[in-house]
N, C-alpha and C positions, 0 to 999 in steps of 0.2 A: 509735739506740743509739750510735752513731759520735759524733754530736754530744755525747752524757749524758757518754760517757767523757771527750770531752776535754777539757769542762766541770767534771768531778772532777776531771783531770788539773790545771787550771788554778786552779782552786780551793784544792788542795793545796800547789800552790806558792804563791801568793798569801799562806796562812794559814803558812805556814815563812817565808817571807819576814816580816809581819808581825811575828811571833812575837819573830824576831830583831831589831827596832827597839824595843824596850820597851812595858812596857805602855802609857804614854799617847799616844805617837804610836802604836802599833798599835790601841787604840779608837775614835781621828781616823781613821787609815786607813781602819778596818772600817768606820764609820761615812759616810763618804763614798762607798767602796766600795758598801754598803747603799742610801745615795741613790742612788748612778748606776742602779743597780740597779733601783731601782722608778720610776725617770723614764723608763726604756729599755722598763720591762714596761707602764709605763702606754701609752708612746706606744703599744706596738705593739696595744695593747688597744683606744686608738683607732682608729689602723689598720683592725684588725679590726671595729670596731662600725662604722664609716665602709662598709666593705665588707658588711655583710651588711643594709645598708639598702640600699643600690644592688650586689647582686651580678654586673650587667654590667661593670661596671669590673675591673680586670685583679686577681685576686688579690695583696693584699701580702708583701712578703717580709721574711724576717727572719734572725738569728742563734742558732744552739745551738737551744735545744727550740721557739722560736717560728720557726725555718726549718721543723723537723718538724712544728708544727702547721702552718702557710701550704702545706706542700706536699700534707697529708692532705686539706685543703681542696679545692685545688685539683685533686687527682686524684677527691676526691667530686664537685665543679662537673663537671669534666670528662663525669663518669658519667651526670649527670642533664643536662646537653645533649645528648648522642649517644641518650639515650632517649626527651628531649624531642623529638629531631629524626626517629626511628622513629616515634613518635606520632604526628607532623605526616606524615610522609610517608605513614602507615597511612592517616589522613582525608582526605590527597591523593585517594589513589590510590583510595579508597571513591567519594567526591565524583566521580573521574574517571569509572570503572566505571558509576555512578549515571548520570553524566550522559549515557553512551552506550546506555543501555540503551530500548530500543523508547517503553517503555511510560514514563505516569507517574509520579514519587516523589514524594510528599510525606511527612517525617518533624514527627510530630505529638506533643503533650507529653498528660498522662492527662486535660486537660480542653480538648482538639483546638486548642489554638493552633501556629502553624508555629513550625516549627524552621528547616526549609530544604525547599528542593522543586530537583525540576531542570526544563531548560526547554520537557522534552515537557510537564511537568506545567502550567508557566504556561501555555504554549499551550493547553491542553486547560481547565482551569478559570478561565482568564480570571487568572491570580496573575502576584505581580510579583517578582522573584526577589528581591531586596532590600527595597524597601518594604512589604511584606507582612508578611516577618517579625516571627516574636510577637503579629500580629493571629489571632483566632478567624475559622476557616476554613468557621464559617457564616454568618460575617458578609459573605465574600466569592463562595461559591457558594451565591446565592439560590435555594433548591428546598427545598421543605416536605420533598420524599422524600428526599432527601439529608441535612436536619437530621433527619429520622426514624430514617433508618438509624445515622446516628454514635449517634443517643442508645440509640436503643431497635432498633434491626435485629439481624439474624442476622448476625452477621459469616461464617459459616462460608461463605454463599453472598454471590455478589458482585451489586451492586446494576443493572442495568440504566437508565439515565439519558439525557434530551436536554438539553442547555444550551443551545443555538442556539434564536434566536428563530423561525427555520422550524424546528425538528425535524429539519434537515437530517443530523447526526449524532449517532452513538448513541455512548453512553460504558459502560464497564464499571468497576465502583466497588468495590473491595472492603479492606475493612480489617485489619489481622491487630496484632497485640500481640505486643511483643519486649521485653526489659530489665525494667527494674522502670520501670513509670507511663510506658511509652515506644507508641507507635502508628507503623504505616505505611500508609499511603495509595497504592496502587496505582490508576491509572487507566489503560484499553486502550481504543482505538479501535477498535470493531466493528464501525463503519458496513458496512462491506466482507461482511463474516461475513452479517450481517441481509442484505443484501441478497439476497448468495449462496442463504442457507434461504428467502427467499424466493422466490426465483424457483424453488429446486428445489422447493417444494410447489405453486406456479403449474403447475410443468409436470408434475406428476404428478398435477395434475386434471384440466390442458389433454389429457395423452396419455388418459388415463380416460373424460375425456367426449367425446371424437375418435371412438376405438373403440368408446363405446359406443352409438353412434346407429347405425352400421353393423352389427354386432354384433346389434342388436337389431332391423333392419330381416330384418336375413336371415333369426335368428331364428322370425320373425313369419310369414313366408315359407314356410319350412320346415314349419312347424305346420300351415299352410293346406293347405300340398301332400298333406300324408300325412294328414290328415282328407278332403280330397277328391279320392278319387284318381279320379272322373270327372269331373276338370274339363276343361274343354274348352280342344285343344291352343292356341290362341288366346291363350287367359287364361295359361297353363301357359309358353306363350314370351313374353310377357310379364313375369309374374314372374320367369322365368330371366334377363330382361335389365336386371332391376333388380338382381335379385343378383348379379349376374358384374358392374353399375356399382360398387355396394357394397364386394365386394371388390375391386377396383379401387381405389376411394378407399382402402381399410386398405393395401394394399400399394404403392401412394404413400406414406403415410404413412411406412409401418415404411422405405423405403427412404430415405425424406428424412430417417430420426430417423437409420439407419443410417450415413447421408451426414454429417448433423451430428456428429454422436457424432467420425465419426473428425476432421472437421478441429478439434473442438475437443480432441481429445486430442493434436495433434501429434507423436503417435508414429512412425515409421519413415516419416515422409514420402517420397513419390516425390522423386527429382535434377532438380533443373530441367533443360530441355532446349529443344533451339530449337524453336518453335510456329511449321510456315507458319501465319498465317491465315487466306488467302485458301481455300481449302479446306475450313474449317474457319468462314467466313461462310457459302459453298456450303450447306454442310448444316445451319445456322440457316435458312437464309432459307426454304428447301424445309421444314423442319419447322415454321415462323412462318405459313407460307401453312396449311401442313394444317392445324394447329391453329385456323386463322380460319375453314378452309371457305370464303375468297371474301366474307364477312359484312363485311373490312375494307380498305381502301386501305393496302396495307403495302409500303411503302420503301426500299429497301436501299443506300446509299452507301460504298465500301468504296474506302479508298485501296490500291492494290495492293501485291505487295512487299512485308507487313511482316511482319517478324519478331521472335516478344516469347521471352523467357526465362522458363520455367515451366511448369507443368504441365499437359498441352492439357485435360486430363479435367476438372481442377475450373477452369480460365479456362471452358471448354464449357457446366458447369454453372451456374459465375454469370453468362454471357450468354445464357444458356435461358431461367432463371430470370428475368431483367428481362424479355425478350420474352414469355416467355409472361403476365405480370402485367399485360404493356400493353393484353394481348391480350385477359385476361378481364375488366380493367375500363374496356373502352375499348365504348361499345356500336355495334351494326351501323351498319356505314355510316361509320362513325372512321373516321379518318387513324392509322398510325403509322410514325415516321419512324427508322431505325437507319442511326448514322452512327460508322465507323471511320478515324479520319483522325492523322494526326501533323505539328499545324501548324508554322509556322516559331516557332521561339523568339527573343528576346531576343539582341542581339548578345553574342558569351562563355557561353551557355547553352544546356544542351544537350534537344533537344525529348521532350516526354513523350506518350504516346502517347493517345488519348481517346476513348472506347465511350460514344456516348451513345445512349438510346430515350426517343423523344417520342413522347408519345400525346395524344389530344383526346377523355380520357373524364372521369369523373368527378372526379376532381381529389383533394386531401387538403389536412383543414384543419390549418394548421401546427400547433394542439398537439397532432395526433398521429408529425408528421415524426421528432423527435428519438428517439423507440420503434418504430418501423416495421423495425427489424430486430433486436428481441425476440424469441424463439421462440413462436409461436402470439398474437403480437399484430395482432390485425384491428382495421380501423377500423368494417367494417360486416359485423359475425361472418354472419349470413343473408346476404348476397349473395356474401361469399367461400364458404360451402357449397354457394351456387348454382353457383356457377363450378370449383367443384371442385378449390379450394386446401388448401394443408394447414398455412397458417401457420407451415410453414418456409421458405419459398424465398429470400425476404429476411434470412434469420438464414444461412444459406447463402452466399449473397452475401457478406455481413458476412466470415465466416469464410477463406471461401476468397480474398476479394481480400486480407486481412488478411495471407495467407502469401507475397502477391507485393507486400508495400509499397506496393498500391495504395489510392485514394481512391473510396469513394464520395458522389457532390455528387447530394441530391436538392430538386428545385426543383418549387415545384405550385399552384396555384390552383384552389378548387372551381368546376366546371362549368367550366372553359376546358381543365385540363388538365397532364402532369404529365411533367419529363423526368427522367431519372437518368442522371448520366455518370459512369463509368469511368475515374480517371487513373493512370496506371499511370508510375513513375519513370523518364527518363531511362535508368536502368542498366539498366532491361528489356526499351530496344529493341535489339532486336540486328541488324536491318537495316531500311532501308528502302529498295526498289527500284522507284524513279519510272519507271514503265512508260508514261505518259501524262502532261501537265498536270496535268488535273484527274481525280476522283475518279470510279471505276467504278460502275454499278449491277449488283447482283449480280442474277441472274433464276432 
């Protein structure tokens, strides 16, 4: 408005000025005046057209009303970069969010070509983050079930899938609809999950058909006794000593699940504390020998002095646990050899301590090594029930050296024979006290 007026203001005088020159030099004036006039509007009109073909370029400026238009301009420009520049940062920070999130993204157009994906998703379906784009994305995940589901599946439920050429892992696939003709592509890695449900319905058949051979032995037992109550005391203590074996095996069981249970929930764990050993080999060795009855040449090497950090109860029970394994699958007349030592390390390194049992029984063929401390995994199910195992004792093991940062290495050959050793870190030992050269036998 400022400019309008001064522009009347100048105008006015312009035309009194004029006015007072005559008419013919005032129609030359005005006339000139009128050129300069529309050469000064044209230009800026180029100006202007120059400018709205390249709107990067700096807004032009001008005089009187075409200052007021270039600045109306320029404050619109202004408006629509600050919202351009919300926009971009919206799709930033979408894109960011996207890219951090667990699972897969792929954003897909209404006839499943990519948009974008992130790069759980490339990993997971084999895509490439850039060159893929705009490709049909059943062109790139080869699986009839997969092009089944985009076209004709339930979306409501998400597709279960293997892409690896072993079935190594399992993918979760599900699709959902947002925008207008817009899709998203969700993919989750389940491997984990599958596995987990699988082993908890392993073990809810494995504990089922455990208790039920006992169970049903006693059962059987029981029936016989009270059908015949003159059976003769003979027979009568006999089956009483099958049954009190019976329950025996369940009440191993249920203590070994009970044992498991807690070290796999890690809850209120015992304070580590210092463990003498040697005391604590003492009463292995004497329970190693009952347990063999003499049936076995059993060994006992124990460097004196050491002292580990942790819990003697469950150290006790994953050294119980290897010796008494040696012991039922080792047969009469074996060798086994249990050695406690903590040799010299490495000059600048500090020594780790090392529980091994060697035995001379039947040995394991390596493809069952790497599952041998699975819950209830037996290599030969009838000779471990002969022996009276429960298919926990090496999941135990597992568990409990697990809470002391220890290692179990086991090494085996069928018909020669099988050791497991015990390493336990450096920070575990907390003394060792050389009472002799070399290493003690415990008796």
């Amino acid at each position: 408005m400022q400019s309008l007026f001064k522009f009347l203001l100048i105008a006015s005088f312009v035309g009194a000025l004029v006015a007072s020159l005559g008419p013919a030099l005032g129609f030359g004036f005005g006339f000139a005046l009128a050129l300069a006039a529309w050469i000064y509007g044209s230009a800026r009109l180029a100006r202007l057209a120059r400018w709205l073909d390249d709107p990067e370029q700096p807004v032009p400026r001008g005089i009187g009303m075409w200052d007021d238009v270039f600045a109306l301009l320029y404050r619109q420009r202004r408006a629509q970069q600050q919202q351009l520049q919300q926009v971009t940062n919206a799709l930033l920070s979408f894109r960011r969010a996207a890219q951090a999130l667990p699972e897969g993204v792929v954003t897909l157009t209404s006839d499943n070509h990519i948009v974008w994906c992130n790069a759980n998703a490339a990993a997971m379906l084999g895509l490439k983050l850039h060159a893929d784009t705009g490709s049909a994305i059943t062109n790139l995940v080869r699986s009839p079930e997969f092009a089944g589901y985009l076209e004709h599946g339930d979306w409501s439920r998400p597709l279960a899938l293997r892409l690896t050429r072993d079935g190594a892992r399992l993918y979760s696939i599900q699709l959902v609809e947002y925008g207008e003709g817009q899709r998203l592509l969700l993919a989750r890695d389940i491997t984990q999950v599958d596995r987990l449900e699988t082993m908890r319905r392993d073990f809810v058949a494995n504990v089922s058909h455990e208790l039920k051979t006992p169970l049903t032995v006693l059962a059987g037992f029981l029936e016989t006794l009270a059908e015949h109550e003159d059976m003769p005391p003979e027979q009568t203590r006999h089956f009483l000593a099958l049954m009190s074996d019976q329950a025996g095996r369940m009440r191993h069981l249920v203590e070994d699940l009970l044992t498991l249970s807690a070290l796999e929930a890690g809850t209120d764990a015992p304070r580590d504390s210092r463990v003498e050993l040697d005391p604590l080999m003492q009463r292995l060795a004497q329970a190693a020998r009952s347990l063999s009855g003499g049936r076995h040449d059993i060994d006992f090497a124990v460097e004196p002095g050491v002292v580990l950090l942790g819990v003697e109860g469950e150290i006790a029970s994953a050294f119980e646990n290897l010796i008494s394994n040696a012991i039922r699958y080792t047969p009469d007349g074996g060798r086994i050899a249990v050695r406690l030592a903590v040799p010299p390390a490495p000059d600048g390194q500090l020594p780790e301590l090392l529980f091994s049992v060697a035995d001379t029984g039947i040995g394991i063929a390596p493809q069952h090594i790497p599952r041998l401390t699975e819950r209830f995994y037996r290599v030969d199910r009838g000779r471990s029930r002969e022996t009276g195992g429960t298919g926990l004792g090496l999941a135990i093991v597992k568990h409990a050296l697990s809470r002391h940062e220890a290692q179990l290495r086991i090494a085996s050959e069928v018909g020669v024979g099988t050791t497991m050793t015990v390493a336990f870190p450096p920070e575990r030992v907390a003394r060792v006290r050389r009472l002799q050269p070399s290493s003690t036998n415990v008796t």
